[in-house]
KELOVEX-875809 format. One record per residue (C-alpha): chain; x, y, z. Coordinates in Angstrom, 3 decimals, m for minus. Example, Ala and Ser with C-alpha at 12.3 -4.5 7.8 and 13.67 -1.06 7.14 Angstrom:
2
NODE/A/12.300/m4.500/7.800 .
NODE/A/13.670/m1.060/7.140 .
//
This chain:
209
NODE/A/0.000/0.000/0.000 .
NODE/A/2.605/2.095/0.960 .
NODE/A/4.678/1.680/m2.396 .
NODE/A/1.680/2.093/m4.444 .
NODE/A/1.548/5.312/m2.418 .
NODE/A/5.262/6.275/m2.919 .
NODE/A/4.709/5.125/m6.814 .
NODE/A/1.392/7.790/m7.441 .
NODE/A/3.375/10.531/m5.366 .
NODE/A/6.631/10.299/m7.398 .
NODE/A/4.400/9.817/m10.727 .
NODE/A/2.412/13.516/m9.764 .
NODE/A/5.779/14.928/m8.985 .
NODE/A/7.502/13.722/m12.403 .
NODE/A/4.251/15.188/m14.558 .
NODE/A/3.667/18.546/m12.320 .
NODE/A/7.834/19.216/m13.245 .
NODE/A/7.019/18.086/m16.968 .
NODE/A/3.995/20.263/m16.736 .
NODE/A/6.720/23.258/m15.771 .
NODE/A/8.950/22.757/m18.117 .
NODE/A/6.476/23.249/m20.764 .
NODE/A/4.851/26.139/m19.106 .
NODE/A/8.125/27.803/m18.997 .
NODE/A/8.988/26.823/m22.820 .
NODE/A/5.121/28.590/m23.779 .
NODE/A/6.143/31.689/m21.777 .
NODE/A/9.767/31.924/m23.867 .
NODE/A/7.586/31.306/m27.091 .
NODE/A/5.406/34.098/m25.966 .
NODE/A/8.176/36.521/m25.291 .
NODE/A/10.175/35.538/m28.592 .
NODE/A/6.490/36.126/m30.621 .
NODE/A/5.687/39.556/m29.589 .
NODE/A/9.012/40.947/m30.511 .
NODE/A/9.190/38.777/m33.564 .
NODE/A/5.739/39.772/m34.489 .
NODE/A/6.216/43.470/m33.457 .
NODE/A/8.667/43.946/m36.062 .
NODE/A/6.871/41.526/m38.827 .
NODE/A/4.120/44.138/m38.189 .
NODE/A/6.361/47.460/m38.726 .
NODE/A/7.794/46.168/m41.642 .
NODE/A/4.201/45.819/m43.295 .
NODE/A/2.912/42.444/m42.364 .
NODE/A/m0.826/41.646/m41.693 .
NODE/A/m0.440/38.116/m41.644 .
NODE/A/m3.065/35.980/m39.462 .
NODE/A/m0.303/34.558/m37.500 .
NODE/A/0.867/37.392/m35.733 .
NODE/A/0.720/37.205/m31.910 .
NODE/A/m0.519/33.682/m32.056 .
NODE/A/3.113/31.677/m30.864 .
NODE/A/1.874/27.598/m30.614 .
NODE/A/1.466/26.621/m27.449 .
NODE/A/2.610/23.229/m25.880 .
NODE/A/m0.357/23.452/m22.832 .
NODE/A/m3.049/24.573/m23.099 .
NODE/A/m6.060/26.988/m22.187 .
NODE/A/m3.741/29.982/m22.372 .
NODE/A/m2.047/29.469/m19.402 .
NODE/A/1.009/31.052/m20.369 .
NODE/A/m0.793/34.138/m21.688 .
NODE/A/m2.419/34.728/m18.334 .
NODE/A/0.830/33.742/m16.374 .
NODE/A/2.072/36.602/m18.627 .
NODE/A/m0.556/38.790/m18.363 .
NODE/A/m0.314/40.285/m21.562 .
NODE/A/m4.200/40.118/m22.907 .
NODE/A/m4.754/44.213/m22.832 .
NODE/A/m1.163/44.284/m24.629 .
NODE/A/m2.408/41.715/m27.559 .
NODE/A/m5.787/43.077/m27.607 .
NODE/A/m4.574/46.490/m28.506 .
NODE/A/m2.231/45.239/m30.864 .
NODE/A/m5.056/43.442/m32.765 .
NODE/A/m7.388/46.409/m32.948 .
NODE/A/m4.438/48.212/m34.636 .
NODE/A/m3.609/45.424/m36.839 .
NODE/A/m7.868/45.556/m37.765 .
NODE/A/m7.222/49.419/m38.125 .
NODE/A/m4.617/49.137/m40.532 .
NODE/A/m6.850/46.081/m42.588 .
NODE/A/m9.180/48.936/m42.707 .
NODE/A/m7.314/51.132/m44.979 .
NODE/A/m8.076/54.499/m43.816 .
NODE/A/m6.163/56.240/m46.227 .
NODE/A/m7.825/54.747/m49.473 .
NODE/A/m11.000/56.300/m50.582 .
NODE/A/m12.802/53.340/m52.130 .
NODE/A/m16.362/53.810/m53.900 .
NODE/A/m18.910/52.810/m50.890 .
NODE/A/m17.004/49.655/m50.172 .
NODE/A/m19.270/47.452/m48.145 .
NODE/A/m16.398/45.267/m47.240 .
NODE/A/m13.816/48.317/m46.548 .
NODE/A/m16.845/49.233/m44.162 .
NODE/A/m17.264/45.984/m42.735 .
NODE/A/m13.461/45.824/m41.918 .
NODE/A/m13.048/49.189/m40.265 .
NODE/A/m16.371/48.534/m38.849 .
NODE/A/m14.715/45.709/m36.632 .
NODE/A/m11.856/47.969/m35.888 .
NODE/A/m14.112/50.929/m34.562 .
NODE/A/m15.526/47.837/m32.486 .
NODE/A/m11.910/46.844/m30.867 .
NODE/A/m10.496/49.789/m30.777 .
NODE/A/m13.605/51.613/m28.885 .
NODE/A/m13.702/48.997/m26.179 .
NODE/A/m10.289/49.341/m25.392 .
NODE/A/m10.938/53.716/m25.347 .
NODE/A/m13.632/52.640/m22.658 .
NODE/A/m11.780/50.112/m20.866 .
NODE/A/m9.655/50.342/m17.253 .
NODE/A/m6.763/50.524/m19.740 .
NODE/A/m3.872/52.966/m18.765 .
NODE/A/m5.114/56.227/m20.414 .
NODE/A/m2.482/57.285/m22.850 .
NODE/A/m3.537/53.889/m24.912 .
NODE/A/m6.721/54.698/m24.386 .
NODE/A/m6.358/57.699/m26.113 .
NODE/A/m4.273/55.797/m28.743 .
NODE/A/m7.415/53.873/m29.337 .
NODE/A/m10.172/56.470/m29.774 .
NODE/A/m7.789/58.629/m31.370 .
NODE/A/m8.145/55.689/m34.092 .
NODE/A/m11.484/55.448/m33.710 .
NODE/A/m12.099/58.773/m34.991 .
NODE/A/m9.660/58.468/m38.292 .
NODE/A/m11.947/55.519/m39.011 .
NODE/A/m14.857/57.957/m39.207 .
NODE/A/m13.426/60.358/m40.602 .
NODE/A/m12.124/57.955/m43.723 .
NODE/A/m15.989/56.939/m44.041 .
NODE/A/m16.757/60.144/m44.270 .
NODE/A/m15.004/60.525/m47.483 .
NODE/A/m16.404/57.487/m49.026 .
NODE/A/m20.312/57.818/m47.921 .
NODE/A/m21.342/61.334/m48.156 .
NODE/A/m24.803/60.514/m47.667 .
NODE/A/m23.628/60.136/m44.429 .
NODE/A/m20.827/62.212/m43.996 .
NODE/A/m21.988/65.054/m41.773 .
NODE/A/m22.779/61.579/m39.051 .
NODE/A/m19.166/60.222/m39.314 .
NODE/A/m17.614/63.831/m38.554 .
NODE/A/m19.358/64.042/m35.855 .
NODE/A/m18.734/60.867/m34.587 .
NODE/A/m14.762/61.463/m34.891 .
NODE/A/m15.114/64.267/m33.256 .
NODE/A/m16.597/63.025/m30.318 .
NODE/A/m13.769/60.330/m30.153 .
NODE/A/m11.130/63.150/m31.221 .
NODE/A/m12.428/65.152/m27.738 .
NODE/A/m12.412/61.479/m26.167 .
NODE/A/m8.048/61.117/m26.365 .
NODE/A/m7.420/64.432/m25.616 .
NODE/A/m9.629/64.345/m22.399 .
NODE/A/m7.848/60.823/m21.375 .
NODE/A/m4.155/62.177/m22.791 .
NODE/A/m4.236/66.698/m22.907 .
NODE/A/m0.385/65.344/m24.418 .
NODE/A/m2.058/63.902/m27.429 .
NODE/A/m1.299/66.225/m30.515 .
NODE/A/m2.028/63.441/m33.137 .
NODE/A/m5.809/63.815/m31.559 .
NODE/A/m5.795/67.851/m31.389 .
NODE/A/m4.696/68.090/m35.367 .
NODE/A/m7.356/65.876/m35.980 .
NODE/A/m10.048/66.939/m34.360 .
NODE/A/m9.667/70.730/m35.384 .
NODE/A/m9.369/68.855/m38.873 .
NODE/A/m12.397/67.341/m38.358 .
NODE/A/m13.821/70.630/m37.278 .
NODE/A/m12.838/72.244/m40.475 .
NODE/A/m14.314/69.904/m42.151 .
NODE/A/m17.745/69.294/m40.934 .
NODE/A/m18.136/73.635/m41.574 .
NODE/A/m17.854/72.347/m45.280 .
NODE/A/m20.473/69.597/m45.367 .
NODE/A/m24.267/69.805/m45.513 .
NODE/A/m26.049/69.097/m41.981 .
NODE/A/m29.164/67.174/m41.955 .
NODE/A/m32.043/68.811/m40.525 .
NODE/A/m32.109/69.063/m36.680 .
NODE/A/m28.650/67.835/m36.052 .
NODE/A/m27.007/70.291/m34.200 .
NODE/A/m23.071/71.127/m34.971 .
NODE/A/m20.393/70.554/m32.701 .
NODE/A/m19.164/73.349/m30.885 .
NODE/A/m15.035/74.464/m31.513 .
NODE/A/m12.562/73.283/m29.968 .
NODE/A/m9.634/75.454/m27.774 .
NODE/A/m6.286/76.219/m28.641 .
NODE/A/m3.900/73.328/m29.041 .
NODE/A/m4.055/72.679/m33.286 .
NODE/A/m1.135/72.864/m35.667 .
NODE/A/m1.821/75.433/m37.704 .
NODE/A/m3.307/74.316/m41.700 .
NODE/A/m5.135/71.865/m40.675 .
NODE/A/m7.901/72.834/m42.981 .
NODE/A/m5.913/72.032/m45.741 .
NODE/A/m4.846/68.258/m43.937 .
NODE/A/m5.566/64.699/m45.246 .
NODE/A/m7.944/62.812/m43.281 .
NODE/A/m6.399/61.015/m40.703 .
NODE/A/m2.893/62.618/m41.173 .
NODE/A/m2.210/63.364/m37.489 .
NODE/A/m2.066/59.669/m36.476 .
//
């Protein structure tokens, strides 16, 4: 009885060290895969695969060990933001739309999240390019989208006053919505105060991120 005792003990102690070793091999594979994958991503990739390192056990457990889910969540919602081609100007592009669509959606919970605020304002700073690259592609609904950004524009600067990308876009924005036919009872956004490079009438959409 004993033995078979001694035999179950030593068996739980031999697969608890395996299960270590392989916990500790997932973390390194983590570490190596953001890095690797950060600069894949710089240099212009959008490939599926980025931030996904395989795992040897599973449920995640070296992702939460690492705690790194905010840190690959905002890394996808740029990645999504980038698929979204806010510079291009496509003719009503239901699946442009679709695809920045989803961004707007990852990037704006992470502006609303418990997220440390200067990524927060990274986020809705996005946000509001998005809608301000639909506006330029959807004039139906234009005078909406400006809006929008501009709300999201007023969002970063609120979380991060630092955020300059935000101010040049919003008083961009602001320009711009001055230029484009409001629908009946839709009231226009008030200025904003101080803080804008000067030109930025004359700006591309989006330029300031």
């Amino acid at each position: 009885m004993r033995r078979g005792i001694r035999i179950v003990a030593v068996v739980a102690g031999l697969s608890a060290g395996i299960a270590l070793v392989l916990l500790a091999t997932d973390v390194l594979l983590w570490q190596r895969a953001m890095g690797s994958s950060d600069t894949r991503f710089a240099s212009g990739s959008l490939a599926n695969g980025l931030w996904k390192p395989d795992q040897l056990v599973p449920f995640g457990a070296a992702q939460a060990l690492l705690g790194v889910d905010d840190d690959l969540a905002y890394r996808q919602a740029v990645r999504a933001f980038v698929l979204g081609r806010p510079r291009d100007e496509p003719f009503r592009s239901t699946e442009l739309l679709g695809q920045r669509g989803q961004a707007q959606d990852l990037l704006q919970s992470i502006a609303d999240s418990n997220s440390e605020p200067r990524r927060r304002a990274e986020a809705a700073n996005l946000v509001g390019v998005l809608g301000f690259a639909n506006a330029a592609i959807d004039q139906d609904q234009a005078y909406v989208y400006l809006s929008q950004s501009i709300v999201r524009f007023r969002q970063a600067i609120l979380l991060d006053p630092g955020n300059d990308d935000a101010k040049y876009n919003l008083e961009l924005a602001l320009t711009r919505l001055e230029k484009t036919p409001r629908p009946s009872g839709q009231k226009q956004p008030r200025s904003s105060s101080g803080g804008a490079r000067s030109g930025a009438g004359t700006g591309e959409p989006g330029s300031g991120y």
